[in-house]
C-alpha positions, -999 to +999 in steps of 0.1 A: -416-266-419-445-243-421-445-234-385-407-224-390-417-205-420-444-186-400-423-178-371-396-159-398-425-143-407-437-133-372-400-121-369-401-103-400-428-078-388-415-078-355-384-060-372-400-038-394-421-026-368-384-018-351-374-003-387-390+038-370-371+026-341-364+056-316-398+073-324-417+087-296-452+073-294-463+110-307-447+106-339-461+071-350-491+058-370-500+026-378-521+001-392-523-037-392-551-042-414-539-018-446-551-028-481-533-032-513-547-044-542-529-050-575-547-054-612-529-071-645-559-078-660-563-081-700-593-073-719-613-101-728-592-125-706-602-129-668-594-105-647-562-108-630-566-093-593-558-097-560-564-081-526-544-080-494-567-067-464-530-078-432-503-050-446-485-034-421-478+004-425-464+029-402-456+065-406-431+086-388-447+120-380-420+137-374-398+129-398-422+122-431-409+083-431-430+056-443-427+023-439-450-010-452-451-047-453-470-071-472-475-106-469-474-122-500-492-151-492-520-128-477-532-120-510-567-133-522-574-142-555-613-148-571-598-180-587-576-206-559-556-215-594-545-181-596-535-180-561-517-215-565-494-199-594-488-167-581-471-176-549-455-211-564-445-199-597-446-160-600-436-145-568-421-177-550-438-171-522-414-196-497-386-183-508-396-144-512-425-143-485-426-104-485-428-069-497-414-042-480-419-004-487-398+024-473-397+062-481-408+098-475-439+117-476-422+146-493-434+182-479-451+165-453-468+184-422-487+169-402-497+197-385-512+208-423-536+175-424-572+185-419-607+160-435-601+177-468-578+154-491-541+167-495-516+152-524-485+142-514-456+125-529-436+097-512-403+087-523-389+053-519-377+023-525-403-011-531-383-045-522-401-076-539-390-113-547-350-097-538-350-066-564-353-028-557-375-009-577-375+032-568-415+046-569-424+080-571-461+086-569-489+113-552-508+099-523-541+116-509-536+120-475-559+134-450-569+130-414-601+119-404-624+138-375-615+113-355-577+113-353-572+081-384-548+092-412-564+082-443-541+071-472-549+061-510-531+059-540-514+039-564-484+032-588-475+011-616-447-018-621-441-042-641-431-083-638-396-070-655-389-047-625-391-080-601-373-109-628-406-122-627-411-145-663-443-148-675-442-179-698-453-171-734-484-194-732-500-168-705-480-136-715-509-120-732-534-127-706-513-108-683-511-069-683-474-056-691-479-024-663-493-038-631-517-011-611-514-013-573-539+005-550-537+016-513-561+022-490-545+026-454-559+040-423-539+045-395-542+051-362-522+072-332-495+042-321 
């Protein structure tokens, strides 16, 4: 059963690779080994963080379109517990074994990008456990000296905007607004 689940996996990023389909090889960035990491920590309670080191991004140059893919089982927790309930209990991990991103770099030029740090905001829609959530956020994008185009930012959600239930004997442990962080650097495709 696991080797079926990993080959719908396998098949999953083999579309979304196809999702910029019809991009010439001038036009598209990627990277493999893109980072997210989300924080729900509550003071005084332990922290509540994990990091994902395998997403999948790609960016259309041409036409500002971004695309991502997380995982959800690639994300590392400090405690294995927290792990454990996170993909049994929270995000159903078997069932919902992704994330998927896709928007627009608004006012994008790549021609623009230079090392110096440029905010840009992306428009799009974030696909989690079967629900939609629309994000609007700034990124700082630049382009590195040697070619890589550097993106970080975050944006906030919340368990609500995914159905996810925290059960009342955890609730306050758990932050209400979720930060997630990204950290991508990608490379001429």
């Amino acid at each position: 059963m696991k080797k079926v689940k990993y080959i719908i996996a396998l098949l999953s990023v083999s579309i979304f690779l196809s999702t910029l389909n019809g991009v010439s090889a001038q036009g598209k960035y990627i990277d493999k080994n893109g980072k997210i990491t989300f924080e729900a920590s509550e003071e005084l309670f332990e922290p509540v963080r994990a990091k994902n080191e395998s997403v999948t991004v790609i960016i259309n140059t041409e036409t500002s379109e971004i695309a991502s893919l997380a995982l959800m089982k690639s994300f590392r927790f400090k405690n294995s517990l927290m792990e454990e309930h996170f993909n049994e209990n929270y995000i159903e991990s078997e069932v919902y074994p992704k994330a998927t991103f896709k928007g627009k770099l608004l006012d994008f030029n790549f021609s623009d990008l230079t090392e110096n740090a440029q905010s840009i905001e992306v428009d799009g829609t974030l696909e989690l456990r079967g629900k939609e959530k629309k994000i609007r956020t700034t990124l700082n994008v630049n382009k590195s000296s040697d070619g890589f185009i550097i993106i970080k930012g975050s944006f906030v959600v919340t368990p609500q905007d995914f159905d996810i239930d925290i059960p009342s004997v955890v609730r306050n442990k758990i932050a209400k607004e979720i930060i997630v962080s990204l950290d991508f650097k990608l490379s001429k495709r």
